[in-house]
mmCIF file of the C-alpha atoms, coordinates in Angstrom:
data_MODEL
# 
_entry.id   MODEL 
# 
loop_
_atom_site.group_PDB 
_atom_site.id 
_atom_site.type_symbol 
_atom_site.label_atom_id 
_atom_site.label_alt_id 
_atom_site.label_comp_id 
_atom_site.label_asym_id 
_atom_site.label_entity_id 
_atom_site.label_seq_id 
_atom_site.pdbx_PDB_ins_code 
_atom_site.Cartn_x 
_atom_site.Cartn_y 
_atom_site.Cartn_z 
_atom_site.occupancy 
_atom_site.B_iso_or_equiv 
_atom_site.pdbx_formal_charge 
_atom_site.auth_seq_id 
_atom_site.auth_comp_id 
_atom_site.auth_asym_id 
_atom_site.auth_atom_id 
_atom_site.pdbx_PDB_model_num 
ATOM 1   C CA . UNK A 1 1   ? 22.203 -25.639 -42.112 1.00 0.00 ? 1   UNK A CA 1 
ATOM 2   C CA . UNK A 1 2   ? 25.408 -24.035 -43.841 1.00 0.00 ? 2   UNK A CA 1 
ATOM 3   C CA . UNK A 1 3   ? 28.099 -23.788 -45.705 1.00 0.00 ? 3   UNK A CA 1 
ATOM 4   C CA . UNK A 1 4   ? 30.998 -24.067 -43.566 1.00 0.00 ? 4   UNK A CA 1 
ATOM 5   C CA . UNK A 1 5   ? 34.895 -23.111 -44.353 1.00 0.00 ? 5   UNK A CA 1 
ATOM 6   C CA . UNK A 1 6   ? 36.808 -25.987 -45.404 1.00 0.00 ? 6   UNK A CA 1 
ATOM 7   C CA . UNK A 1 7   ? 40.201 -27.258 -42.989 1.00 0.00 ? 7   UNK A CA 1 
ATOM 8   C CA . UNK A 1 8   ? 42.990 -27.454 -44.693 1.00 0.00 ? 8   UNK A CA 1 
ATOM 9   C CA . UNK A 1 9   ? 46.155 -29.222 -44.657 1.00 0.00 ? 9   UNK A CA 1 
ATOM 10  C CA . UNK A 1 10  ? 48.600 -27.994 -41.974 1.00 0.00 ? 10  UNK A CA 1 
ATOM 11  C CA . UNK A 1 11  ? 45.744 -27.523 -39.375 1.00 0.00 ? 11  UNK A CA 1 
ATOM 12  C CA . UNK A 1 12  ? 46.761 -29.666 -36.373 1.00 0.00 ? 12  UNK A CA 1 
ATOM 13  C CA . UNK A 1 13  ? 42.231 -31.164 -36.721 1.00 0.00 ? 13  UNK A CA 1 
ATOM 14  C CA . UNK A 1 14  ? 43.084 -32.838 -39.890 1.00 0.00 ? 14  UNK A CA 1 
ATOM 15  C CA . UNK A 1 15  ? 46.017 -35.237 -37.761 1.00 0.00 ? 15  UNK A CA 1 
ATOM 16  C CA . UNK A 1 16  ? 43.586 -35.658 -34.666 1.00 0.00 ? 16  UNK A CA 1 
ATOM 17  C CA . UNK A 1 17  ? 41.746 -38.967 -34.771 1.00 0.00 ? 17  UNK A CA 1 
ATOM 18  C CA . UNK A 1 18  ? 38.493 -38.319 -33.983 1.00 0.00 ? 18  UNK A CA 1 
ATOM 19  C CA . UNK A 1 19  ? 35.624 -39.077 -30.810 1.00 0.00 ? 19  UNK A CA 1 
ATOM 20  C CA . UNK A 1 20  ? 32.631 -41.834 -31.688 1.00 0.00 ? 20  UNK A CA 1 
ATOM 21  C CA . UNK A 1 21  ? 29.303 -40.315 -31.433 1.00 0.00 ? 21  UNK A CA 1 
ATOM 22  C CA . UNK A 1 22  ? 27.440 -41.596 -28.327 1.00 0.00 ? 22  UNK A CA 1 
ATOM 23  C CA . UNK A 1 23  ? 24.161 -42.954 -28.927 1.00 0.00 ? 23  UNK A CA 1 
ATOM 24  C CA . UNK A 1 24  ? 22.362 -40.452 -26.802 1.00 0.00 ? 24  UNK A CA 1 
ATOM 25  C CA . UNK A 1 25  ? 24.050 -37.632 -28.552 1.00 0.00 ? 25  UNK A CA 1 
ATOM 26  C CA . UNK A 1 26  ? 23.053 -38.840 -32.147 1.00 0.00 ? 26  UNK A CA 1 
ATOM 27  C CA . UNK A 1 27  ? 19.541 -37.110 -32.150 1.00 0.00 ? 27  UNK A CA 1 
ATOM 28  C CA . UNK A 1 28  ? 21.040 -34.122 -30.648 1.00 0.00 ? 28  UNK A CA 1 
ATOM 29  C CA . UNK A 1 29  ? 20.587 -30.693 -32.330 1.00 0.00 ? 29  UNK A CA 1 
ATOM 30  C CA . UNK A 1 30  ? 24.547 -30.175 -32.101 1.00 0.00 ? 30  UNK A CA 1 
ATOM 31  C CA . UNK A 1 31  ? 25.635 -33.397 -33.955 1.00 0.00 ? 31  UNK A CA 1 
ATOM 32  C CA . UNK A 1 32  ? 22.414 -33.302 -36.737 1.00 0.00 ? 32  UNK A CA 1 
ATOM 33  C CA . UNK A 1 33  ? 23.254 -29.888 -37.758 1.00 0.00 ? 33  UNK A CA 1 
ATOM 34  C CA . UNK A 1 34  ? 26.987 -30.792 -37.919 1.00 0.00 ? 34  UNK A CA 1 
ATOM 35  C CA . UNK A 1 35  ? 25.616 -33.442 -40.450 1.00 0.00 ? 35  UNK A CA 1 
ATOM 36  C CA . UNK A 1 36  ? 23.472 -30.800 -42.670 1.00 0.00 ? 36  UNK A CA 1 
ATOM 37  C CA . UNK A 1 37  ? 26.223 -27.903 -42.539 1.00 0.00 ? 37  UNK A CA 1 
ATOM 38  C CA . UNK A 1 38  ? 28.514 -31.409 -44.338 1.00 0.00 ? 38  UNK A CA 1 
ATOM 39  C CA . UNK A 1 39  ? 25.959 -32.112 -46.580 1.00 0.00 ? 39  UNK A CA 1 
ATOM 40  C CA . UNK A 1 40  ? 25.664 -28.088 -47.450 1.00 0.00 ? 40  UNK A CA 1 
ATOM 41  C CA . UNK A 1 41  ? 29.543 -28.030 -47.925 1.00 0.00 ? 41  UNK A CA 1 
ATOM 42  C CA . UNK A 1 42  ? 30.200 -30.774 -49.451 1.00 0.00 ? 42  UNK A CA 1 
ATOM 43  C CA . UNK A 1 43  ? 27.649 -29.867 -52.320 1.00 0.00 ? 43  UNK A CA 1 
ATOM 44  C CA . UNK A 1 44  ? 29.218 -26.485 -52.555 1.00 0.00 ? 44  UNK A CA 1 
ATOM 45  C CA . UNK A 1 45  ? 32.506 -27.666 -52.820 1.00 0.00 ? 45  UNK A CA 1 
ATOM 46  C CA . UNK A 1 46  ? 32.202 -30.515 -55.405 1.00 0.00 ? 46  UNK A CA 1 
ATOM 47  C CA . UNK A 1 47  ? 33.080 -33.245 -53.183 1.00 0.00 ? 47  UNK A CA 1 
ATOM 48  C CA . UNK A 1 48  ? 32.367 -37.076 -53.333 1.00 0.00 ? 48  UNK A CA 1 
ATOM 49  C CA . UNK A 1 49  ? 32.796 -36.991 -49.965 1.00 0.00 ? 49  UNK A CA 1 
ATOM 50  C CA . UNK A 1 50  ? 33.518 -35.239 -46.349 1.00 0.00 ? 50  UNK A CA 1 
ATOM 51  C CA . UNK A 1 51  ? 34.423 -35.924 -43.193 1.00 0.00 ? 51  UNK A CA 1 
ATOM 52  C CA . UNK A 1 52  ? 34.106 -33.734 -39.901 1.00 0.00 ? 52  UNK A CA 1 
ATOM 53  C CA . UNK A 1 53  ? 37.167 -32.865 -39.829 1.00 0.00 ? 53  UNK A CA 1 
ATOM 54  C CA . UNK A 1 54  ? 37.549 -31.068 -42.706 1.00 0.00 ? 54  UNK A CA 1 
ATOM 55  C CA . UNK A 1 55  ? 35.171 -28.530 -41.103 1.00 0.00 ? 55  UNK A CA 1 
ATOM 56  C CA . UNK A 1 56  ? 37.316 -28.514 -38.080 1.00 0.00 ? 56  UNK A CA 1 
ATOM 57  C CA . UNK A 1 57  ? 34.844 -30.610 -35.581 1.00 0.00 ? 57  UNK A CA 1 
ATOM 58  C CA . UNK A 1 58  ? 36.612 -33.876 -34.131 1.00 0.00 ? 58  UNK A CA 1 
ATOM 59  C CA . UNK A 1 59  ? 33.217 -36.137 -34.062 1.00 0.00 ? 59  UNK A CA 1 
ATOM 60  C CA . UNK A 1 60  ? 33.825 -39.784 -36.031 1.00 0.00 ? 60  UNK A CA 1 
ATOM 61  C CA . UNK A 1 61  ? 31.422 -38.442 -39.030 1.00 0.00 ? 61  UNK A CA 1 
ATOM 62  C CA . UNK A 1 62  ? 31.788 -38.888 -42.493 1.00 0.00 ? 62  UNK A CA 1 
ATOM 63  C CA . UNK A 1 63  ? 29.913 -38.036 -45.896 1.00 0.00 ? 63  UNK A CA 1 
ATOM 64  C CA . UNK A 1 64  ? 29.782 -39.856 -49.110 1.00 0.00 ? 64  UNK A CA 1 
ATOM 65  C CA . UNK A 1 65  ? 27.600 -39.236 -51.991 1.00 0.00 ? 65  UNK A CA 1 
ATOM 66  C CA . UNK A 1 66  ? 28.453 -38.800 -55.835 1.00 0.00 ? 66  UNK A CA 1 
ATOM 67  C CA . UNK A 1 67  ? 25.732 -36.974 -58.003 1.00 0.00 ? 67  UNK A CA 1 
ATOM 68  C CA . UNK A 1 68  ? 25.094 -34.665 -60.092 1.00 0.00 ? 68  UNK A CA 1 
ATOM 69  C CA . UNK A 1 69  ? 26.595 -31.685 -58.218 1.00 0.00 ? 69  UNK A CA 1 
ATOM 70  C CA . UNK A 1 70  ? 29.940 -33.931 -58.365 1.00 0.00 ? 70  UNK A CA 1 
ATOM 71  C CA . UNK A 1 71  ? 30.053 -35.137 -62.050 1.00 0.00 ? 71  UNK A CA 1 
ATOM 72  C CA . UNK A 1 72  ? 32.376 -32.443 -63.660 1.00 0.00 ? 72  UNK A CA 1 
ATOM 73  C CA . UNK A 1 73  ? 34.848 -33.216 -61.234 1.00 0.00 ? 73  UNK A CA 1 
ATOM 74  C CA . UNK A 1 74  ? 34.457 -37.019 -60.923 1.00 0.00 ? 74  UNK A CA 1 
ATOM 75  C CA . UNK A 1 75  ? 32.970 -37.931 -64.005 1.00 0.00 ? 75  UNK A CA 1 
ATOM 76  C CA . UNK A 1 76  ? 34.052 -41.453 -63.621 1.00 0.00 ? 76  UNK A CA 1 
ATOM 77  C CA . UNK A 1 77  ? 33.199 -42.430 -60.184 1.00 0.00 ? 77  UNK A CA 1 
ATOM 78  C CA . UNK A 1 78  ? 29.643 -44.343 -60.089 1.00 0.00 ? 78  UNK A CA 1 
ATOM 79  C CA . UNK A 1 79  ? 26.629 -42.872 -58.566 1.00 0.00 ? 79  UNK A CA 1 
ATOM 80  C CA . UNK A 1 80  ? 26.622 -43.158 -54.672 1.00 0.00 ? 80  UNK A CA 1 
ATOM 81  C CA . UNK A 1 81  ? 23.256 -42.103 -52.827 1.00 0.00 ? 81  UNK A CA 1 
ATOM 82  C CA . UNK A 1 82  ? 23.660 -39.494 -49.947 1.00 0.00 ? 82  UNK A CA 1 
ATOM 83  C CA . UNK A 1 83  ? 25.368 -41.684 -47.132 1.00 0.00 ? 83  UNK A CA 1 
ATOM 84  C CA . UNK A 1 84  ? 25.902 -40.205 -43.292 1.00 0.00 ? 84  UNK A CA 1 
ATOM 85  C CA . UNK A 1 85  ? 28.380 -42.571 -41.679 1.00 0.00 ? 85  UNK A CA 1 
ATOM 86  C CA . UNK A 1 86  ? 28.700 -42.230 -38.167 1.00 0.00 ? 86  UNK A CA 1 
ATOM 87  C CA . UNK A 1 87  ? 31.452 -44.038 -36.299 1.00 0.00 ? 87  UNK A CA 1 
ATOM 88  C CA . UNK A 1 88  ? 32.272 -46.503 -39.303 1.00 0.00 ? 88  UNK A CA 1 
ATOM 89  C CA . UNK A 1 89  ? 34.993 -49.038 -39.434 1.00 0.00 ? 89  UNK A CA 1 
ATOM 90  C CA . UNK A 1 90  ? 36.497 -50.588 -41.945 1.00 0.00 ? 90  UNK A CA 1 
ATOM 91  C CA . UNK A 1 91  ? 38.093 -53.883 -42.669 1.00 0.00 ? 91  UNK A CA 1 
ATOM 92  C CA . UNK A 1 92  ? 39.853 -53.694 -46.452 1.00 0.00 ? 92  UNK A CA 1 
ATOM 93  C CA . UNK A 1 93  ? 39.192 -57.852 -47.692 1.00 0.00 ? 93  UNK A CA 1 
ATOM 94  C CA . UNK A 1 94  ? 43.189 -58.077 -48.638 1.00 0.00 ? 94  UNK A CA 1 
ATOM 95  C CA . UNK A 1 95  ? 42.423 -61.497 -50.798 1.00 0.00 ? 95  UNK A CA 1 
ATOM 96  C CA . UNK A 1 96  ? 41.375 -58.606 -53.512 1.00 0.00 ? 96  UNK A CA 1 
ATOM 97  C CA . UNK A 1 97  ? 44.611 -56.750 -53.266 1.00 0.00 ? 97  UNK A CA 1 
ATOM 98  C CA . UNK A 1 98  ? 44.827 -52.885 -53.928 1.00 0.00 ? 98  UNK A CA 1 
ATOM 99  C CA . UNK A 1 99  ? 44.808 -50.304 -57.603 1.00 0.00 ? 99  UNK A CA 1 
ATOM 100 C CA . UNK A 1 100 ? 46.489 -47.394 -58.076 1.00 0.00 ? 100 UNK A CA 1 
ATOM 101 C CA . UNK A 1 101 ? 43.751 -44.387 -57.872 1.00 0.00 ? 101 UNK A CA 1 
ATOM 102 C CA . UNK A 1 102 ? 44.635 -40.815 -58.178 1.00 0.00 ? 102 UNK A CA 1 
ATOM 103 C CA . UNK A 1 103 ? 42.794 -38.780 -55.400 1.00 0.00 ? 103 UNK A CA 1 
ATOM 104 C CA . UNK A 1 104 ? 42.390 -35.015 -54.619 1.00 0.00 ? 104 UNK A CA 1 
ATOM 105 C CA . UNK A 1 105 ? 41.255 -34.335 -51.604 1.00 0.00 ? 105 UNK A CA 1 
ATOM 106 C CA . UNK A 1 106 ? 38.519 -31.211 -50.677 1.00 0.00 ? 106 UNK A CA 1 
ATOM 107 C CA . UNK A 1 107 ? 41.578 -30.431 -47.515 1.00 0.00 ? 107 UNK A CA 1 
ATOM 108 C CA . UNK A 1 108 ? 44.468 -30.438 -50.062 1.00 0.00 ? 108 UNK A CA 1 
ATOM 109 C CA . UNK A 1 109 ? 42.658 -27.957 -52.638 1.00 0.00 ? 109 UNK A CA 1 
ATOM 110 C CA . UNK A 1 110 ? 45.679 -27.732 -55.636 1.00 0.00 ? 110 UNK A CA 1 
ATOM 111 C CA . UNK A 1 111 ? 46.994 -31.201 -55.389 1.00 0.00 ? 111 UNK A CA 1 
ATOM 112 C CA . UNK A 1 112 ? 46.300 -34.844 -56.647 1.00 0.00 ? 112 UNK A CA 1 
ATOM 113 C CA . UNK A 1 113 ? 48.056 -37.917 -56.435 1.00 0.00 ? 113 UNK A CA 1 
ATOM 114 C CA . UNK A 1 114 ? 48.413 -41.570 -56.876 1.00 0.00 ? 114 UNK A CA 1 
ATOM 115 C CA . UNK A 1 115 ? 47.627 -43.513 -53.899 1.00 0.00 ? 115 UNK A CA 1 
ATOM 116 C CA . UNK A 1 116 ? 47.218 -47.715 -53.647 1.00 0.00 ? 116 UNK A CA 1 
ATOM 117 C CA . UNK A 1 117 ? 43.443 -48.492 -51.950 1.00 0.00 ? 117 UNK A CA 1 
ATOM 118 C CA . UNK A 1 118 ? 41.905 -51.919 -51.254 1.00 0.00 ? 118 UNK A CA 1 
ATOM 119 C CA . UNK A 1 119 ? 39.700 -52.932 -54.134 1.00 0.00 ? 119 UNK A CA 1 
ATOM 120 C CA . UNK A 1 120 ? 37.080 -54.385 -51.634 1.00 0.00 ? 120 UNK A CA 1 
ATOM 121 C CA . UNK A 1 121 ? 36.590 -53.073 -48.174 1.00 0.00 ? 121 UNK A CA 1 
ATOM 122 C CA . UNK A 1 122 ? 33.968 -54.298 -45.493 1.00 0.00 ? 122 UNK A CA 1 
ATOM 123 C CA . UNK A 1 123 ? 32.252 -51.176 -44.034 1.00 0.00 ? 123 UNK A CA 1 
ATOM 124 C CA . UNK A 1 124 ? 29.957 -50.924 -40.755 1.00 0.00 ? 124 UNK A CA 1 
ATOM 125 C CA . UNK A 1 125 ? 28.395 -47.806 -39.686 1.00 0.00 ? 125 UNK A CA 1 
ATOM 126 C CA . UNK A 1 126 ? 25.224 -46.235 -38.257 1.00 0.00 ? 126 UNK A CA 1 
ATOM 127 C CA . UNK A 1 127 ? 23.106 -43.695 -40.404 1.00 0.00 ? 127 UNK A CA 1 
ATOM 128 C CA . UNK A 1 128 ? 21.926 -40.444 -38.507 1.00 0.00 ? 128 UNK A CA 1 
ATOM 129 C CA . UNK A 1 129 ? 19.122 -42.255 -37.283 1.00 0.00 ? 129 UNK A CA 1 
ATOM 130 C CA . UNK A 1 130 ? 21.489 -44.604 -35.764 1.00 0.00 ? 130 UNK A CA 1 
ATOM 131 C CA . UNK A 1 131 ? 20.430 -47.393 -37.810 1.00 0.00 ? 131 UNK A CA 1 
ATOM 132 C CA . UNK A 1 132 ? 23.203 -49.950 -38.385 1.00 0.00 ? 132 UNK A CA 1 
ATOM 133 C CA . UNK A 1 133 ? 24.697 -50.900 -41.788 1.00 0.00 ? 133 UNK A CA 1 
ATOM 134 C CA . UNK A 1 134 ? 27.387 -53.520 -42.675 1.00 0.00 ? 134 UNK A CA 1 
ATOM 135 C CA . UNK A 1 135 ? 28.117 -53.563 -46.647 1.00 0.00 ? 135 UNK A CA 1 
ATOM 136 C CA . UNK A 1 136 ? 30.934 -54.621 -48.843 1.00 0.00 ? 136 UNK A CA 1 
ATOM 137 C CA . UNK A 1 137 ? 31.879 -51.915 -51.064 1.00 0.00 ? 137 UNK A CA 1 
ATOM 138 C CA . UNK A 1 138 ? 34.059 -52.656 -54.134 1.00 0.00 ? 138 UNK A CA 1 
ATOM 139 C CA . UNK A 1 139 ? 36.144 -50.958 -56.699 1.00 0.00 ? 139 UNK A CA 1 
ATOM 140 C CA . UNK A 1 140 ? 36.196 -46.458 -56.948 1.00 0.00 ? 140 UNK A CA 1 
ATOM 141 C CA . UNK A 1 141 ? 33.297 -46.458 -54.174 1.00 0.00 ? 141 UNK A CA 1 
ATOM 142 C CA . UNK A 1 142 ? 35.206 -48.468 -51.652 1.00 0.00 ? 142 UNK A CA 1 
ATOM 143 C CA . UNK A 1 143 ? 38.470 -45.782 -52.412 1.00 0.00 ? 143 UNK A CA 1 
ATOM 144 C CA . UNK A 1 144 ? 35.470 -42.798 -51.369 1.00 0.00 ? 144 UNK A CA 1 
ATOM 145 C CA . UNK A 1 145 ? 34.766 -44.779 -48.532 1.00 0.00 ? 145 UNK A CA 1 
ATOM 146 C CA . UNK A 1 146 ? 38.381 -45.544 -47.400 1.00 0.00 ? 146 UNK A CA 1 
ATOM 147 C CA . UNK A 1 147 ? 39.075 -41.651 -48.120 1.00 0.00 ? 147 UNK A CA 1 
ATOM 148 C CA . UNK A 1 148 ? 36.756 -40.759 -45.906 1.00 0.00 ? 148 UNK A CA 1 
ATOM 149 C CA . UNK A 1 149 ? 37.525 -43.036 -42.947 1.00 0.00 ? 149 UNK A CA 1 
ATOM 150 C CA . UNK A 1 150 ? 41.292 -42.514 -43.166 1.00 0.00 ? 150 UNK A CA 1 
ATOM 151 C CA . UNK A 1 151 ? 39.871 -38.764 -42.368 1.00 0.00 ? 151 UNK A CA 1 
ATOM 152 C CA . UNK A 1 152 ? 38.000 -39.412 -39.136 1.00 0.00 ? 152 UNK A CA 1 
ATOM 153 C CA . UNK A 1 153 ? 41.669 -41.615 -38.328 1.00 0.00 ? 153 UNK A CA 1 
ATOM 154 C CA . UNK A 1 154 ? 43.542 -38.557 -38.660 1.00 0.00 ? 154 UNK A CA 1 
ATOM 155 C CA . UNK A 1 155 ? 44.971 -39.392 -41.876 1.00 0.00 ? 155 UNK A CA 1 
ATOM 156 C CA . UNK A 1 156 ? 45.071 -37.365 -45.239 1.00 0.00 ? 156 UNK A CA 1 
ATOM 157 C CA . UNK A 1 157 ? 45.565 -39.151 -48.765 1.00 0.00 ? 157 UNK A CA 1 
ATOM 158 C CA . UNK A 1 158 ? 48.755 -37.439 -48.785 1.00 0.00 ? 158 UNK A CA 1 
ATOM 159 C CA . UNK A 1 159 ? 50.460 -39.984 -46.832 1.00 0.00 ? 159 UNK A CA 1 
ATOM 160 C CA . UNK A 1 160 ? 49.192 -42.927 -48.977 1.00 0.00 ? 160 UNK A CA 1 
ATOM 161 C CA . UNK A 1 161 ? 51.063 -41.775 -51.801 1.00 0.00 ? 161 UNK A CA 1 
ATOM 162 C CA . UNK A 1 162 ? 53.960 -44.192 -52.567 1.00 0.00 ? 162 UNK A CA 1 
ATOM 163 C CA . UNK A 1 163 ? 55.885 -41.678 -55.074 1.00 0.00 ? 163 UNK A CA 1 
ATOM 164 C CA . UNK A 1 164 ? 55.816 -38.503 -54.591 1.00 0.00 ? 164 UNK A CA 1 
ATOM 165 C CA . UNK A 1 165 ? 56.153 -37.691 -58.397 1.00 0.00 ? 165 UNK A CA 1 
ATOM 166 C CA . UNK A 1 166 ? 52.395 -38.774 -59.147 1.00 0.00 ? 166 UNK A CA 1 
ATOM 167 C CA . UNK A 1 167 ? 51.981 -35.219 -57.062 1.00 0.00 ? 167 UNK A CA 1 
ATOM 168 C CA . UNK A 1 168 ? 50.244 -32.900 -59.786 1.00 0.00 ? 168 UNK A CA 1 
ATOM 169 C CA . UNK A 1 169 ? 47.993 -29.662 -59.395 1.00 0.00 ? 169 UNK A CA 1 
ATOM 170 C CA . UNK A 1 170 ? 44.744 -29.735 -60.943 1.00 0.00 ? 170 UNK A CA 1 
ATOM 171 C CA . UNK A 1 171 ? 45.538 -28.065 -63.426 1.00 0.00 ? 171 UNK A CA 1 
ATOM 172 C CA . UNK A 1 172 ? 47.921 -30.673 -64.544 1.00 0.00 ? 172 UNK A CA 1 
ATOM 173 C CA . UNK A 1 173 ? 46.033 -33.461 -64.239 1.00 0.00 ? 173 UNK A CA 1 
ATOM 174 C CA . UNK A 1 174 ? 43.959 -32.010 -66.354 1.00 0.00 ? 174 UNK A CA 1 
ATOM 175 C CA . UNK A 1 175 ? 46.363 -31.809 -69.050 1.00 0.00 ? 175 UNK A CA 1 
ATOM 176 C CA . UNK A 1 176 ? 48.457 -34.287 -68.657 1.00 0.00 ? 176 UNK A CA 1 
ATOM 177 C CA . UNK A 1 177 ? 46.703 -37.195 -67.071 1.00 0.00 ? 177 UNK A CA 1 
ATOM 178 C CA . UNK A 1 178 ? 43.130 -37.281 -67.009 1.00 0.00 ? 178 UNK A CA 1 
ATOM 179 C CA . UNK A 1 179 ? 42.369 -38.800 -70.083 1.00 0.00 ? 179 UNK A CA 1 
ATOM 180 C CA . UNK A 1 180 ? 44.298 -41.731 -69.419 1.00 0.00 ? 180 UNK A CA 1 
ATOM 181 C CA . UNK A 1 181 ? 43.517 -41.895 -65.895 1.00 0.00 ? 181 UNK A CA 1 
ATOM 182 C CA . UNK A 1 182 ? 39.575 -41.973 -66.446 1.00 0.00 ? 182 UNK A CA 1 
ATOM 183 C CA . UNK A 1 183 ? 39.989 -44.405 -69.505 1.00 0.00 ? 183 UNK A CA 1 
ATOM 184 C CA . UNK A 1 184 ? 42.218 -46.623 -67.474 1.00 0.00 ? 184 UNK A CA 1 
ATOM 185 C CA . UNK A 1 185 ? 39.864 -46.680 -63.529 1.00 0.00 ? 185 UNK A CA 1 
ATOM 186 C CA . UNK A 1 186 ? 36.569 -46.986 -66.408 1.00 0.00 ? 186 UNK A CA 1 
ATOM 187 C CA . UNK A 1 187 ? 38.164 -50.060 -66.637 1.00 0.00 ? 187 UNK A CA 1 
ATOM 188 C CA . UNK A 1 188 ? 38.858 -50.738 -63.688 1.00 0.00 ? 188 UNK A CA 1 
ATOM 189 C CA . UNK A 1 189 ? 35.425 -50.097 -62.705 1.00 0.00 ? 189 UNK A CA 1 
ATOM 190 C CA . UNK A 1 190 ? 33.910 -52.601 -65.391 1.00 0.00 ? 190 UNK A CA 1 
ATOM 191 C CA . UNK A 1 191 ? 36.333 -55.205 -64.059 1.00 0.00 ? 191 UNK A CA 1 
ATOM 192 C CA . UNK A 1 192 ? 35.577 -55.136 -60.264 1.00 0.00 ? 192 UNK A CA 1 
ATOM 193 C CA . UNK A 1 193 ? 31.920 -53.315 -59.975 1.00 0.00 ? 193 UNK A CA 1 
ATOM 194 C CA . UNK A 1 194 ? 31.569 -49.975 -58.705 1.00 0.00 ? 194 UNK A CA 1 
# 
């Protein structure tokens, strides 16, 4: 287990769809410590969420989880328990339409922006175990979730953005539009579920 450097934007892995996990090569040694060494960096870094990629290995695995070691930089998302997806798809339930969510992005270190994602997506995956899961995720979690996949598609939420003047650094946000960001997604979140 470890704390591995972080991919960022501009490095050709981030733009590569990536390979599905085989079933024999789930238990191996090689793909379960790629799952700890996300685990370790995505608790170092703050993230909600991480795929392989962003650690520069081209396997179809994903992170989520929002705890404590994510709540001063997501202090509105709702609590997510540790999830390993392996080779998930996802089918976005388009009857529930899309919100505007500002995202940052663990890849794309200084900059957030506003970005449209499903309000209810229909997610199927394996754990590390290679037990199978198939759950409807709704509201700020399904946007993690999407995040995540669109990763492991060779996708970044920079090309989601419809306007590129929602584009802000940190920094920014933080000044300018967090406050009505959180109050309005709090919302949001009491409307649709997590």
């Amino acid at each position: 287990m470890a704390v591995r450097p972080l991919v960022h934007v501009g490095d050709p892995v981030l733009r590569t769809p990536t390979t599905p996990i085989a079933a024999d090569e789930l238990g191996s040694a090689e793909v379960q410590g790629l799952i700890d060494d996300l685990i370790d960096t995505m608790h170092d870094a703050g993230g909600a969420g991480i795929a392989a990629t962003q650690i520069g290995a081209s396997l179809r695995v994903a992170i989520a989880e929002v705890g404590p070691h994510t709540r001063a930089r997501y202090p509105y998302k709702p609590l997510i328990p540790l999830t390993v997806l392996v080779n998930p798809t996802l089918e976005p339930l388009e009857e529930e339409g899309t919100e505007p969510i500002i995202e940052g992005c663990l890849s794309v270190p200084v900059i957030r922006g506003e970005l449209p994602r499903w309000t209810a997506v229909r997610v199927r995956w394996l754990d590390r175990d290679g037990g199978e899961h198939d759950e409807v995720l709704r509201g700020v979690t399904a946007g993690t979730f999407q995040h995540e996949v669109d990763h492991l598609d060779g996708m970044v939420f920079l090309d989601r953005v419809a306007d590129s003047r929602s584009f802000t650094t940190w920094e920014n946000y933080d000044r300018f539009h967090r406050e009505a960001f959180e109050a309005r997604i709090s919302d949001y979140v009491a409307r649709v579920g997590s």
